[in-house]
C-alpha positions as CSV (number, residue, x, y, z in Angstrom):
1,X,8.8,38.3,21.8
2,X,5.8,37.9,24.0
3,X,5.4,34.9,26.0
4,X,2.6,32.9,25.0
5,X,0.2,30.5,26.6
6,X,2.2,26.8,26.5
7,X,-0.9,24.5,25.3
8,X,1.2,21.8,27.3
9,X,0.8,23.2,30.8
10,X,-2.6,25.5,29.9
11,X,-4.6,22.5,28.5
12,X,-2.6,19.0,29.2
13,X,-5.6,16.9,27.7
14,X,-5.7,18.7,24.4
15,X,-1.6,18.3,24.4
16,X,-2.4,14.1,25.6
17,X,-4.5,13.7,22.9
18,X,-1.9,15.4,20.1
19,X,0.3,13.0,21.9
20,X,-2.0,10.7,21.2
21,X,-1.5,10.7,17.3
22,X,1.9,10.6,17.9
23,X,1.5,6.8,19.3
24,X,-0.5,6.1,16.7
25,X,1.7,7.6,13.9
26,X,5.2,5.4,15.8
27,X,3.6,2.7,15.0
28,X,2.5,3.0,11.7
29,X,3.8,1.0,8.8
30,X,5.4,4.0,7.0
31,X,8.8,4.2,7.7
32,X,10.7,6.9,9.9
33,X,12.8,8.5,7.5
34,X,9.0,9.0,5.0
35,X,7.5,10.1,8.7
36,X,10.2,12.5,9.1
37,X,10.6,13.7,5.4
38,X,7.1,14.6,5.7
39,X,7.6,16.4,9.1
40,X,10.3,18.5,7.9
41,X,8.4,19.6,4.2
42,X,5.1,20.2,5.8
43,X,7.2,22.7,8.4
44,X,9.1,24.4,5.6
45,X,5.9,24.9,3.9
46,X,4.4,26.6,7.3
47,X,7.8,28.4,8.6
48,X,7.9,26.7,11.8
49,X,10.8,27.0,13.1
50,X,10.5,25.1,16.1
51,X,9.2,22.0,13.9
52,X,12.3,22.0,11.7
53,X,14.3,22.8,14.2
54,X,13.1,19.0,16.3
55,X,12.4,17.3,13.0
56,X,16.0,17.3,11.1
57,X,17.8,16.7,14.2
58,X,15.1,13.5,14.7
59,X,15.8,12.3,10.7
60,X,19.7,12.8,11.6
61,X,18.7,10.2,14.7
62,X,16.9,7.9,12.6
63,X,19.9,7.8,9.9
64,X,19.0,10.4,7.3
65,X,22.1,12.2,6.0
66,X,22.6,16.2,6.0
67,X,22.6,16.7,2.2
68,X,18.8,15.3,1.8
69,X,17.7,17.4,4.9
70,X,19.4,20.1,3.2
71,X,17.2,19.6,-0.4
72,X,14.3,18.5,0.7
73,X,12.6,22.3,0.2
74,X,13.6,21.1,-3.6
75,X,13.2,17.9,-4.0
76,X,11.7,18.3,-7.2
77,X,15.1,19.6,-8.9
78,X,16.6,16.9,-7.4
79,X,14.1,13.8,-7.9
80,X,17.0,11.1,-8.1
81,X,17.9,11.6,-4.3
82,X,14.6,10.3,-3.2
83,X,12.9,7.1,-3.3
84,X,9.2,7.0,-5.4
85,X,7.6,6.0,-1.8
86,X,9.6,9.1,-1.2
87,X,8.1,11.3,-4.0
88,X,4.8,10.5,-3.5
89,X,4.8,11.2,0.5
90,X,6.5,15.0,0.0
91,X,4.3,15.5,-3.0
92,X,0.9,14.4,-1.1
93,X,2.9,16.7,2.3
94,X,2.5,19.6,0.0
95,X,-1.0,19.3,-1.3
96,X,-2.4,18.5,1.6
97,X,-0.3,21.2,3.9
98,X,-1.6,23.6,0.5
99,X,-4.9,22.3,1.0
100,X,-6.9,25.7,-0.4
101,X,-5.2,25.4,-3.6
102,X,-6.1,22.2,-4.7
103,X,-6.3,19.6,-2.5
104,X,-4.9,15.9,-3.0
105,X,-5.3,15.7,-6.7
106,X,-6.5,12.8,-8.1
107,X,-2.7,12.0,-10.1
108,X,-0.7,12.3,-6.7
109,X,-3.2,9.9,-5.2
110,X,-3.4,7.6,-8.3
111,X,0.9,7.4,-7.8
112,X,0.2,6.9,-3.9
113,X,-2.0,3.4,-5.0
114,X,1.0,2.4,-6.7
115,X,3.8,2.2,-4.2
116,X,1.8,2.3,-1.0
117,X,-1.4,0.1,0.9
118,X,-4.5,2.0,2.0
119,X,-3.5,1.6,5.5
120,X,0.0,3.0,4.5
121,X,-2.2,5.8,2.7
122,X,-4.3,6.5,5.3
123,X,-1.0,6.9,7.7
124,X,0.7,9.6,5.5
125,X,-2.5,11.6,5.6
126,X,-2.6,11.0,9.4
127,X,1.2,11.9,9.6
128,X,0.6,15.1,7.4
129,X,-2.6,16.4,9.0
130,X,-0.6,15.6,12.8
131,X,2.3,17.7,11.6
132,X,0.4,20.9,10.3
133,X,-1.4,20.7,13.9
134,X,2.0,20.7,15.6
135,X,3.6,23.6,13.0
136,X,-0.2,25.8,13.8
137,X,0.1,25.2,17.6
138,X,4.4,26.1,17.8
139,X,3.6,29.3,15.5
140,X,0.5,30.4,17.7
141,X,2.0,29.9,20.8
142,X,5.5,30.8,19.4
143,X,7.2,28.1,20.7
144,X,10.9,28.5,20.9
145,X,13.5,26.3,19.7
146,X,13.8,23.6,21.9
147,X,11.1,25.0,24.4
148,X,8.6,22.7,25.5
């Protein structure tokens, strides 16, 4: 593989202010295991490997056990391992990550209102839009696992 430019080093101020959201998103009222459930789905969706590769060892950290790491690409079939708050977070991960298919439908936002605040809202979108940013800049860089 090529070696790419390494956004980090090239451009430190646009890297500071990604790190920026980061701040913002660790101390955000959703907790970490919804932060990084949503890391990890958003990833899968994109096929960053560098992403998933950070984010499951980070949800092992914060207490997440293997076998939901290890179902989270179908949570659906397997509903009763995850939490409504849960639910709603990976469901509104993959519409938004999707975004050109549909968007954040009005029924996965309706189900949002009912197990989470606005401001708890507003960080889940914040979470998912940061996360997408991080898969698009690891995949056009092509990061490596565990390069930084």
């Amino acid at each position: 593989m090529d070696k790419r430019i390494n956004i980090s080093k090239t451009d430190p101020q646009a890297f500071k202010a990604m790190l920026g959201l980061e701040g913002y998103l660790a101390n955000s009222e959703i907790s970490k295991t919804i932060n990084e459930l949503i890391k990890i789905r958003a990833s899968q969706i994109n096929n960053c490997a560098y992403c998933l590769a950070m984010h499951t060892k980070d949800a092992i950290k914060y207490g997440e056990n293997a076998e939901r790491i290890f179902i989270v690409s179908a949570w659906h079939e397997a509903e009763s391992h995850f939490t409504d708050e849960e639910r709603v977070a990976l469901k509104m991960t993959e519409e938004i990550t999707l975004i050109s298919q549909a968007g954040l439908s009005d029924e996965t936002y309706q189900k949002a209102t009912k197990v989470f605040s606005e401001k708890q809202i507003a960080e889940i979108i914040m979470a998912i839009v940061t996360i997408n940013a991080w898969n698009r800049i690891a995949i056009s860089t092509k990061l490596e696992i565990g390069e930084v």
